[in-house]
KEKE-3310 file (N, C-alpha, C; in steps of 0.2 Angstrom, whole numbers, plus 5000, padded with zeros to 4 digits):
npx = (4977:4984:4973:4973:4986:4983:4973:4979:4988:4981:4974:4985:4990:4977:4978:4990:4987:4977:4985:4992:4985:4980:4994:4994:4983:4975:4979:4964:4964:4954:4950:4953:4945:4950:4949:4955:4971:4987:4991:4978:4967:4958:4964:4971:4960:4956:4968:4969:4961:4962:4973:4967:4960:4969:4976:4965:4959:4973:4979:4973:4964:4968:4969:4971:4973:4969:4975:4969:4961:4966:4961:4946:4937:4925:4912:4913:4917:4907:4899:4906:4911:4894:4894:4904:4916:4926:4931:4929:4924:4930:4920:4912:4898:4888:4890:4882:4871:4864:4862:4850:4838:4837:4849:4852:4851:4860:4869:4868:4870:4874:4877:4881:4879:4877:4882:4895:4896:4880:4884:4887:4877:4864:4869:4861:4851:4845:4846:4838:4832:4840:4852:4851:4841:4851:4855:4849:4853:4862:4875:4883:4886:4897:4902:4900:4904:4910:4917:4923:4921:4912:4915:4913:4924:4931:4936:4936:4925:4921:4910:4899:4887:4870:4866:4875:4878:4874:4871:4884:4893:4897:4906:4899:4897:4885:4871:4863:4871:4872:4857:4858:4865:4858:4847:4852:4854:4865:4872:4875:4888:4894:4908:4921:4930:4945:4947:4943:4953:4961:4944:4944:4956:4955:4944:4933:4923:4917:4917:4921:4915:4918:4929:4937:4948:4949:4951:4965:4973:4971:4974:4967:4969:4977:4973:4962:4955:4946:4936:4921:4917:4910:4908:4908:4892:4887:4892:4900:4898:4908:4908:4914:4912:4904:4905:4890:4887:4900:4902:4893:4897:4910:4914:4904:4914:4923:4914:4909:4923:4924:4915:4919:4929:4925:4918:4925:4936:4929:4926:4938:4940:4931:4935:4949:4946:4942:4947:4957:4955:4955:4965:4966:4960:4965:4978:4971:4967:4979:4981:4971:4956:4946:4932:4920:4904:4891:4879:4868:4869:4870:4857:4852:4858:4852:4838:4840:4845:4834:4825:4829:4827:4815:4813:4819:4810:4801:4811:4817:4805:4790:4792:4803:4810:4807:4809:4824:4825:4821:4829:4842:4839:4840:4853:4859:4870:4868)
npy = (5692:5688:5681:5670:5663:5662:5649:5640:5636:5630:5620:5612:5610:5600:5592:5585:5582:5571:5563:5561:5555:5542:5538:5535:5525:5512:5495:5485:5470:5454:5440:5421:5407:5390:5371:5363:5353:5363:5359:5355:5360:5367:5373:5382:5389:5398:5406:5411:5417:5429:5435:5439:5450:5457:5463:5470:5482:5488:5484:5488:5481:5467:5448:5436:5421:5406:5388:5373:5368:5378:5385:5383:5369:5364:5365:5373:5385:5390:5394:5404:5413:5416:5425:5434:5432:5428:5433:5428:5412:5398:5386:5368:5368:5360:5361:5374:5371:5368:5379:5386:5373:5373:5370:5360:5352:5353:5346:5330:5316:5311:5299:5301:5307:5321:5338:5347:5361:5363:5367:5379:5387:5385:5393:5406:5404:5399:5404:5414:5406:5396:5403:5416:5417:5414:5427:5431:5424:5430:5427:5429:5423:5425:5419:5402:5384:5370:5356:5346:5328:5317:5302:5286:5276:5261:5245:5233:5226:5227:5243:5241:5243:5251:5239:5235:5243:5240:5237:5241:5252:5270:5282:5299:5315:5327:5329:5326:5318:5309:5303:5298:5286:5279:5278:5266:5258:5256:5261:5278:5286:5301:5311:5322:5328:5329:5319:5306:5297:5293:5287:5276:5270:5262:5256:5261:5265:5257:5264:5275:5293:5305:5318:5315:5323:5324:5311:5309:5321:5320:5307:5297:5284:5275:5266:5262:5250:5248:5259:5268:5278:5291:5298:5313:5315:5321:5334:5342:5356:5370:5383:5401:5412:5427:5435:5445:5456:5463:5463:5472:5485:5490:5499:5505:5503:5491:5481:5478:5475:5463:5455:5455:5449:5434:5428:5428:5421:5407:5405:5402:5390:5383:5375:5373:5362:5352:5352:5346:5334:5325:5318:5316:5306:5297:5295:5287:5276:5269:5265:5261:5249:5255:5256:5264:5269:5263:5266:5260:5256:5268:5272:5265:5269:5283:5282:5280:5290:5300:5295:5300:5312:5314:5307:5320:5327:5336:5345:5353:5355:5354:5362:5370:5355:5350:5361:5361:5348:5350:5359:5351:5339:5348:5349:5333:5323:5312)
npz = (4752:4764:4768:4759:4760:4774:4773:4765:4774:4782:4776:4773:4787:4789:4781:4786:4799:4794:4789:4800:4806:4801:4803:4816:4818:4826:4820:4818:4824:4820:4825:4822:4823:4821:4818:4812:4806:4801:4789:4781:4770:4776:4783:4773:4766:4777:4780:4766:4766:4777:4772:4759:4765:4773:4762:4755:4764:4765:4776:4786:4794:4801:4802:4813:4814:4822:4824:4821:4834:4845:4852:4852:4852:4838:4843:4852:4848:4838:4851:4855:4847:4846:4858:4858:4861:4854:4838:4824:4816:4806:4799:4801:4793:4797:4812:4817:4813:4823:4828:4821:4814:4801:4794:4792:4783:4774:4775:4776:4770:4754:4738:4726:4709:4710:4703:4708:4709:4713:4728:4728:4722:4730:4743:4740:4734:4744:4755:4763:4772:4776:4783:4783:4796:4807:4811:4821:4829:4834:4824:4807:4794:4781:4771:4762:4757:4744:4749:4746:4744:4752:4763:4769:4780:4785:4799:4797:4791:4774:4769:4756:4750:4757:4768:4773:4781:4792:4811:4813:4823:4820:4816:4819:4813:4814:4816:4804:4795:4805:4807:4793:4796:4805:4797:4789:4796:4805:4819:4825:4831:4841:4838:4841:4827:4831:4838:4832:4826:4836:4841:4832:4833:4846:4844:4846:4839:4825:4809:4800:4797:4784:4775:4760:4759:4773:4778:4775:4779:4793:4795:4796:4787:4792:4801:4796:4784:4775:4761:4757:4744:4741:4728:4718:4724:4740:4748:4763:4769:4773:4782:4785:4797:4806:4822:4825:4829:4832:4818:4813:4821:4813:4801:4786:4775:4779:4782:4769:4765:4772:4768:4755:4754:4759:4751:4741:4744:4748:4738:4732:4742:4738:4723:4727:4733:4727:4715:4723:4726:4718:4718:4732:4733:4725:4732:4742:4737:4736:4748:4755:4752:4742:4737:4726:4724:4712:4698:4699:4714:4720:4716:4728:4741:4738:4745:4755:4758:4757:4765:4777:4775:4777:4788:4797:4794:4802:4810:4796:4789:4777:4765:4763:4761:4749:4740:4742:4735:4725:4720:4720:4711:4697:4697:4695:4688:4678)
capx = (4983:4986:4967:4974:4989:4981:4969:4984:4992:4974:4974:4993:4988:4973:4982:4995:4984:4974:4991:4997:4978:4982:5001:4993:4975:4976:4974:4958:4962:4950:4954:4948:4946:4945:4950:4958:4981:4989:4992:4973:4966:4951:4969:4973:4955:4955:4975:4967:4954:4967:4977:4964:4956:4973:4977:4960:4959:4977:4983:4971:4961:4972:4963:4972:4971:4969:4972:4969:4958:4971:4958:4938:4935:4921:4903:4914:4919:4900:4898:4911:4907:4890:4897:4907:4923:4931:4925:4925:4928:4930:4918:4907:4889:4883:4890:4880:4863:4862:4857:4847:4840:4836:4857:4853:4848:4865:4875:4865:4876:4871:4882:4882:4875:4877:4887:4898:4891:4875:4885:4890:4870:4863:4868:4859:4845:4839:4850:4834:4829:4846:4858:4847:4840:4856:4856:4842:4857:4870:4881:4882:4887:4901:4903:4901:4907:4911:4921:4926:4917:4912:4916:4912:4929:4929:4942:4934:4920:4917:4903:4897:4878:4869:4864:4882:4879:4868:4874:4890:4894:4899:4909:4895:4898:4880:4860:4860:4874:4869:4850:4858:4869:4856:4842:4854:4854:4872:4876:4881:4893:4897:4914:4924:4935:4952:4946:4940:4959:4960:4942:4942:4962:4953:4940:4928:4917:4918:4919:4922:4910:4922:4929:4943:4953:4953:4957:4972:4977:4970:4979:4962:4969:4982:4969:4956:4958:4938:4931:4917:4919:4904:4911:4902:4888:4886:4898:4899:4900:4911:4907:4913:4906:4908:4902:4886:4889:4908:4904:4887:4901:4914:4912:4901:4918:4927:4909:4912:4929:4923:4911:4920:4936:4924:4916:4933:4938:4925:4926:4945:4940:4927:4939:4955:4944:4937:4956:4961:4947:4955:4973:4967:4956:4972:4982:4969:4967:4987:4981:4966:4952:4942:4924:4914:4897:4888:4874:4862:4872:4869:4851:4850:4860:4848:4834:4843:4846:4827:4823:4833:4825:4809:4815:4822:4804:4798:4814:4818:4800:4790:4792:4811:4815:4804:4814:4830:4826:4819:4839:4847:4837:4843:4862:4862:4874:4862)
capy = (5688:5686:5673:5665:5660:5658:5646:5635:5635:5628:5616:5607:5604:5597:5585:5583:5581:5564:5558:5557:5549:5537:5531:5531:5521:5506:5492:5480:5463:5449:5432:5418:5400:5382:5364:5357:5355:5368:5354:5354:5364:5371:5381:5386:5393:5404:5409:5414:5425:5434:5439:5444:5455:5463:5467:5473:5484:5491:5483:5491:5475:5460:5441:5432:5412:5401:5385:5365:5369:5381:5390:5381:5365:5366:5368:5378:5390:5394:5399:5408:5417:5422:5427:5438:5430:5428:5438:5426:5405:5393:5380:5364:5368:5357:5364:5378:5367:5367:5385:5384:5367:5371:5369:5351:5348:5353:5339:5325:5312:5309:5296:5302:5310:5327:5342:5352:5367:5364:5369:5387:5392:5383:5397:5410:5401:5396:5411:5417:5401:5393:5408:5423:5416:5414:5434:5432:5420:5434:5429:5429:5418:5427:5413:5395:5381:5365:5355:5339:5323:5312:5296:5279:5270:5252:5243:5224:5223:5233:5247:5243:5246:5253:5235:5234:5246:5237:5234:5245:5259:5275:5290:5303:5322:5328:5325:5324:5310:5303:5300:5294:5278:5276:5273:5263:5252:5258:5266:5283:5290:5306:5310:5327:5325:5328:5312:5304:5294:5289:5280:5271:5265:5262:5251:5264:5263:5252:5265:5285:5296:5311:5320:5313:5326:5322:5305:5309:5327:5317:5299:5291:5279:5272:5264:5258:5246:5251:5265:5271:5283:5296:5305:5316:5316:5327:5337:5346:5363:5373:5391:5409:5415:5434:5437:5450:5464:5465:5463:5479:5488:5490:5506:5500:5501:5487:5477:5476:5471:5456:5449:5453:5443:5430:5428:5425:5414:5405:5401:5399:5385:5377:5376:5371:5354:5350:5349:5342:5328:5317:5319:5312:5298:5292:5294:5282:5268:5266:5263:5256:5246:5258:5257:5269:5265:5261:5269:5255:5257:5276:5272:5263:5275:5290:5280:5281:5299:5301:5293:5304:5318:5312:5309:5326:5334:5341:5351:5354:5357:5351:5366:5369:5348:5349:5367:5359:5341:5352:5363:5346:5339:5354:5349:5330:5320:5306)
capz = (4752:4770:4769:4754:4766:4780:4771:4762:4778:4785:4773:4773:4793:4790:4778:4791:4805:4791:4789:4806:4811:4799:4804:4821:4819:4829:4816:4822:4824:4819:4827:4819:4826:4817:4820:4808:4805:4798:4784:4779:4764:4776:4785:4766:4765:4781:4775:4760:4768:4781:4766:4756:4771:4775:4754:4754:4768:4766:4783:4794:4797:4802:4802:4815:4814:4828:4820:4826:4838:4849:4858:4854:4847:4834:4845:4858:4845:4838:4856:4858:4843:4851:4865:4856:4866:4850:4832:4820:4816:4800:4804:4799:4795:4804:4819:4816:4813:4832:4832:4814:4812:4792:4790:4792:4777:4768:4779:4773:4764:4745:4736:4720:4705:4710:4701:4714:4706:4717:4733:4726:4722:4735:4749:4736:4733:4751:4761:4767:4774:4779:4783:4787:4803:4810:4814:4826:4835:4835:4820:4804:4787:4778:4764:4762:4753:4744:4755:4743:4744:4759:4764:4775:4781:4792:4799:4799:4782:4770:4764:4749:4749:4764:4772:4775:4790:4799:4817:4814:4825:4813:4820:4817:4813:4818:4816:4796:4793:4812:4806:4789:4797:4809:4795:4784:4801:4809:4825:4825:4838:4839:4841:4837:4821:4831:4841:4828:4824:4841:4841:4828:4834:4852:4842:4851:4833:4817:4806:4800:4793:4785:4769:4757:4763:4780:4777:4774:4785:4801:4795:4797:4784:4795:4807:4793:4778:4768:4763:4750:4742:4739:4724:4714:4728:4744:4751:4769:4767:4781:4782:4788:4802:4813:4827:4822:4835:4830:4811:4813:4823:4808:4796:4780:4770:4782:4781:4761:4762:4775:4764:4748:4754:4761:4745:4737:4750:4747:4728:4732:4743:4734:4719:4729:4739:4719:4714:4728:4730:4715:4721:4738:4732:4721:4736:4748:4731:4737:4754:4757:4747:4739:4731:4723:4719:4704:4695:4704:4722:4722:4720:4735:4744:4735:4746:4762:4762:4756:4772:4782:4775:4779:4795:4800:4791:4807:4809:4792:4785:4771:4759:4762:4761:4740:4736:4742:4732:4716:4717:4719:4705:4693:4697:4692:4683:4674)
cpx = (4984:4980:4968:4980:4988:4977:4973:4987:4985:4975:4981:4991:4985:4974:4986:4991:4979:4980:4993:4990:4979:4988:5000:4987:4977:4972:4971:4960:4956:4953:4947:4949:4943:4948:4952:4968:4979:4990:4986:4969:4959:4956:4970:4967:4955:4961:4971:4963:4958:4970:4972:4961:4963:4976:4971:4960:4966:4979:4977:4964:4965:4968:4971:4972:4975:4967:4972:4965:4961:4968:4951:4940:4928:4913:4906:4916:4914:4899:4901:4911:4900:4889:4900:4916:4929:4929:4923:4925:4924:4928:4913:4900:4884:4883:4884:4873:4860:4859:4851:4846:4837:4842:4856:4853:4857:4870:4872:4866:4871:4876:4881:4877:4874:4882:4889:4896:4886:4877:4887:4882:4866:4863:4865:4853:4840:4843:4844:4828:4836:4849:4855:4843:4844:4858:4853:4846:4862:4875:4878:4886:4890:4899:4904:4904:4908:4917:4924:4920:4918:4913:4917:4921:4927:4935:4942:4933:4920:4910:4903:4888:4874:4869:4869:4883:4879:4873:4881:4889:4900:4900:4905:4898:4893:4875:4859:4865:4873:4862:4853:4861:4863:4849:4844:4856:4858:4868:4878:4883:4896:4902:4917:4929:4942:4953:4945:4948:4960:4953:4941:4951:4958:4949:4933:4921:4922:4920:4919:4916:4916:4922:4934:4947:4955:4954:4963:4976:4975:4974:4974:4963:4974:4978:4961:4960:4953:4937:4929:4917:4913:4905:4908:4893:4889:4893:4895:4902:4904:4908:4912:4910:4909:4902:4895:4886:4893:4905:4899:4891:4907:4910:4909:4908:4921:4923:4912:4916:4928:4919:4915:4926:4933:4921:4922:4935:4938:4924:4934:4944:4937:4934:4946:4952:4943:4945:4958:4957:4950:4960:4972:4964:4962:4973:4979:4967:4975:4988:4975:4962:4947:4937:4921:4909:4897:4882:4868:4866:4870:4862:4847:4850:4855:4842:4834:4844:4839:4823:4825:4831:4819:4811:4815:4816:4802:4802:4816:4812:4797:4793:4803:4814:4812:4807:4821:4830:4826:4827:4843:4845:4840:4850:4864:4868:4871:4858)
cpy = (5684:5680:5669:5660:5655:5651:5640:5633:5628:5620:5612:5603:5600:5591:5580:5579:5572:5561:5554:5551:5542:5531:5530:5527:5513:5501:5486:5473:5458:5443:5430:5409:5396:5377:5361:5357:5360:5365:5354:5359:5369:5376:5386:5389:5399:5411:5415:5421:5430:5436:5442:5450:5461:5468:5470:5480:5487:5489:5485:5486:5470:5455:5437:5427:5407:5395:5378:5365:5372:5384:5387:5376:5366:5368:5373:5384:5392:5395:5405:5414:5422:5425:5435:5437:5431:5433:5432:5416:5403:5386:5377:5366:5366:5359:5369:5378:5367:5373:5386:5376:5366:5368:5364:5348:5348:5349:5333:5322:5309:5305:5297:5305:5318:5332:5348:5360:5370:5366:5377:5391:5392:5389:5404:5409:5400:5401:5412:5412:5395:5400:5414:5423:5417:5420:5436:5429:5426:5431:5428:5425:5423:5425:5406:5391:5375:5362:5346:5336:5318:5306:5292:5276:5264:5251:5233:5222:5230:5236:5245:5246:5247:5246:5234:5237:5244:5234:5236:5253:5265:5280:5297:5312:5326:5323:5320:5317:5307:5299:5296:5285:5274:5273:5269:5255:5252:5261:5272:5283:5297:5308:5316:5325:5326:5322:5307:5296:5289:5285:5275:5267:5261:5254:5254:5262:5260:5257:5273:5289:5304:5312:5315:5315:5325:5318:5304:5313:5323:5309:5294:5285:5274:5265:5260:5255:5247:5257:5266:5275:5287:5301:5306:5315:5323:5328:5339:5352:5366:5383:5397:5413:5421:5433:5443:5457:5466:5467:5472:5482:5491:5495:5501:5496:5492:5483:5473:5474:5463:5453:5450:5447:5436:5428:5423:5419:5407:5397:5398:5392:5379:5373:5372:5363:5351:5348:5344:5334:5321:5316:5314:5307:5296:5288:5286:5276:5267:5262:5260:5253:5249:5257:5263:5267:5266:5265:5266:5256:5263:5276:5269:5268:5282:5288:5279:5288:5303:5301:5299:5310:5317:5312:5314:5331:5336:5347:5355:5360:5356:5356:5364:5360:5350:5356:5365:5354:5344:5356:5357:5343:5340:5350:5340:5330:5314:5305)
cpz = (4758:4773:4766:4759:4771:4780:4769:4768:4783:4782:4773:4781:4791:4783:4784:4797:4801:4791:4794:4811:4809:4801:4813:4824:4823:4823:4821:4819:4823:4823:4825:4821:4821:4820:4816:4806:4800:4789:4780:4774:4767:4781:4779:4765:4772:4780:4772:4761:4771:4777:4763:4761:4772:4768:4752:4757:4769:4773:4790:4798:4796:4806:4806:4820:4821:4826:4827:4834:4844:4856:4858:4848:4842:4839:4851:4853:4842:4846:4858:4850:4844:4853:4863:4860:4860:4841:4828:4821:4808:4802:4799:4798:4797:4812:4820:4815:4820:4833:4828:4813:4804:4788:4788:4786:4772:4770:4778:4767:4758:4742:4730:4715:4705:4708:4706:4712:4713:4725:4733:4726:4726:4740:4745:4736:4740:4755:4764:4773:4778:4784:4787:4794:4807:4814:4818:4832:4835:4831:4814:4798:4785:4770:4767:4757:4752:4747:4751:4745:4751:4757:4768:4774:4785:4792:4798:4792:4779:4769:4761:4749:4756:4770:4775:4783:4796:4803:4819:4818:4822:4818:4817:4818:4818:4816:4810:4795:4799:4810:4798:4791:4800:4804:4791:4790:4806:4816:4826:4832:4835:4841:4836:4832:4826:4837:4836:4827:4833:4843:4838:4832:4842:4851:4845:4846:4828:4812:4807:4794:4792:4777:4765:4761:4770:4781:4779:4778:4790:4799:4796:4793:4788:4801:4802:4787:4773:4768:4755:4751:4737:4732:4719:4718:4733:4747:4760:4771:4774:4777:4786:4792:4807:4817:4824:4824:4832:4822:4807:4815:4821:4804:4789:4774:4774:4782:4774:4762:4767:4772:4757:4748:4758:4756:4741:4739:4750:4742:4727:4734:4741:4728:4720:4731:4732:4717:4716:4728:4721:4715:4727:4738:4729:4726:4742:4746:4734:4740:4759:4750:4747:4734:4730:4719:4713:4705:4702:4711:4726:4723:4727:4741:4744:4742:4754:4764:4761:4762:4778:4782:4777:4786:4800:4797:4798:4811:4803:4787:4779:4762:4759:4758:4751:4738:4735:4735:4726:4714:4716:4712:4699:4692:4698:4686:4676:4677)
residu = (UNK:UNK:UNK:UNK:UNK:UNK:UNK:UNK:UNK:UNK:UNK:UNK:UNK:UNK:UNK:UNK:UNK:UNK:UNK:UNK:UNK:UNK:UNK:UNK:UNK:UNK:UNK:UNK:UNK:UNK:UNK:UNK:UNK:UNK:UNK:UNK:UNK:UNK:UNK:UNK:UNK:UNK:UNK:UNK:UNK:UNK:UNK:UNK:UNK:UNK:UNK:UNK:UNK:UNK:UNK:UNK:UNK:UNK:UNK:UNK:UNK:UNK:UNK:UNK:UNK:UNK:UNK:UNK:UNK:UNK:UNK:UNK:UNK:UNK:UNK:UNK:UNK:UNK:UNK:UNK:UNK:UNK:UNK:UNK:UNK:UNK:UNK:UNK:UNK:UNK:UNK:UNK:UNK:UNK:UNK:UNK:UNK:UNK:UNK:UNK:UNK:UNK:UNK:UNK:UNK:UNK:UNK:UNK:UNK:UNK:UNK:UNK:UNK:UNK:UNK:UNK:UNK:UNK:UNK:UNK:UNK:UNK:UNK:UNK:UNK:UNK:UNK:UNK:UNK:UNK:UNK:UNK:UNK:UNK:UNK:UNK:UNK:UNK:UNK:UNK:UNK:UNK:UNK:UNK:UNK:UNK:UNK:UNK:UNK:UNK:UNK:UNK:UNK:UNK:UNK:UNK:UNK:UNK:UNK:UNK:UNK:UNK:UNK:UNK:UNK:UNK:UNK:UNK:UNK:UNK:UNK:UNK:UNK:UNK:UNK:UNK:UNK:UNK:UNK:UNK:UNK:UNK:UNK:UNK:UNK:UNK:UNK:UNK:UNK:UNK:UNK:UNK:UNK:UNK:UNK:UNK:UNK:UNK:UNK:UNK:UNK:UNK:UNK:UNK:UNK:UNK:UNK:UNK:UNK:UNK:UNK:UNK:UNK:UNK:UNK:UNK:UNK:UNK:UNK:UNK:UNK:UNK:UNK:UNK:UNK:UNK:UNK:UNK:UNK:UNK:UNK:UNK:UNK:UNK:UNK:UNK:UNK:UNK:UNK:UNK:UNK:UNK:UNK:UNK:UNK:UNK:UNK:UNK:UNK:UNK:UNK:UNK:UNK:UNK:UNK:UNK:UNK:UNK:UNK:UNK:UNK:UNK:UNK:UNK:UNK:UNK:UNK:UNK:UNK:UNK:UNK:UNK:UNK:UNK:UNK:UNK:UNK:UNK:UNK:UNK:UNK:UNK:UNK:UNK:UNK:UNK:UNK:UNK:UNK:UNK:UNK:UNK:UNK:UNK:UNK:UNK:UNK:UNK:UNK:UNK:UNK:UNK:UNK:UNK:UNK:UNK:UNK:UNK:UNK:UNK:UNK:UNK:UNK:UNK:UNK:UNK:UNK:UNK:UNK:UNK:UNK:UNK:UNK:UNK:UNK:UNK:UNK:UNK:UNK:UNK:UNK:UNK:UNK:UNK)
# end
């Protein structure tokens, strides 16, 4: 009797003693940097993710957001990611091309013909040839994603068909939309997006190379009068990114809920930029003079980004550039 006791008695601690571990476990911070307003639908995506991380995870992992570039501008925050300075960041994949230059290939402006679809299988499809290297740099791809549709403004002449470029200096992102201006005749300039409003008011470049959405959250409209409008073409994915030390250093269950709420995240953001992406064209037909190519304009365009990838084959690769083109392929529209 007196072992049954002593045994029940055993037992109630070693309840007591998981309880009290629990109301005193330190919960693990995340911090996670990006660069865009708090206004801008790629804050509503990282949001998204710190919430689902903390309702997944019952509180004991908290994602806290470093927004507009508070602490790293975009190529300082893949370092600082490395580094391990900071855990994670919400960032361009292009930035991220600089460590990996296969990424390049997914920032390479297409003006049309393509179903947004293609940017959801795509990191499935090639992960082991985009993504999976990345781990050899110290981080790691959570989730990516469709990022709405790109597009050229000016403040002088208009875009319409690539010749238009010729002798124009283009506010460039990276390599992939830098080598497309530069083989449609432009100029690129590269210039961080929260500069970007100030060169083009400066007169620093002619025109912007950017998304719909940031049109509008950065006021790029306010300082141009044209812009084509790439829709139902390429997109430029942002991604997800931990630090790889911090994210191997986490228990397997806290792993899964990092990539399942990055996942989610993910499909939220595609989803919400897709929404969002004929809301903000309306909005920019209000306020500037808006073209979207024709069947016949996209092919020209189609001949420009062909070039580019030829271009960029000796980073890229021959196989990767005809696996990529055969997936795009799959996910036209006519």
């Amino acid at each position: 009797m007196k072992r049954i006791v002593l045994r029940s008695i055993l037992i109630i601690l070693s309840v007591l003693v998981v309880f009290k571990s629990y109301a005193i476990a330190e919960v693990i911070v995340i911090r996670i940097s990006h660069d865009v307003p708090v206004t801008h639908n790629g804050h509503a995506v990282a949001a998204k993710f710190a919430e689902l991380v903390k309702e997944k995870s019952k509180g004991s992992l908290e994602v806290k957001i470093y927004p507009a570039g508070q602490l790293y501008k975009s190529k300082e925050a893949v370092e600082a990611v490395k580094r391990g300075d900071i855990e994670m960041t919400y960032i361009h994949m292009s930035h991220i091309a600089r460590l990996e230059k296969a990424l390049q290939i997914v920032s390479v402006p297409f003006a049309g013909n393509i179903n947004p679809d293609l940017y959801s299988v795509m990191w499935d499809k090639l992960r082991s040839r985009l993504l999976d290297p990345l781990e050899t740099k110290g981080i790691k791809v959570l989730g990516a994603h469709f990022t709405g549709y790109v597009c050229y403004s000016t403040g002088k002449k208009p875009i319409i068909i690539p010749s238009d470029v010729k002798g124009l200096k283009i506010r460039a992102v990276a390599k992939a939309d830098g080598t497309f201006v530069e083989m449609a005749g432009g100029i690129p300039t590269f210039i961080p997006s929260p500069e970007a409003f100030m060169a083009l008011q400066q007169g620093i470049v002619d025109g912007n190379y950017t998304g719909t959405g940031s049109m509008i959250e950065r006021k790029i409209w306010e300082v141009q009068k044209y812009m084509v409008a790439f829709q139902g073409g390429g997109s430029d994915p942002w991604g997800i990114v931990v630090n790889l030390k911090f994210y191997n250093g986490l228990s397997p269950d806290m792993r899964k809920i990092l990539d399942e709420s990055a996942k989610e995240a993910s499909k939220f953001g595609g989803d919400l930029y897709l929404k969002d992406d004929a809301k903000y064209l309306k909005m920019l037909k209000e306020k500037l003079i808006v073209h979207v190519p024709t069947k016949e304009e996209i092919k020209q365009w189609d001949k420009i980004s062909a070039m580019t990838l030829q271009k960029l084959e000796s980073e890229l690769g021959k196989d990767l550039i005809k696996d990529f083109v055969e997936l795009k392929n799959q996910y036209k529209v006519f």
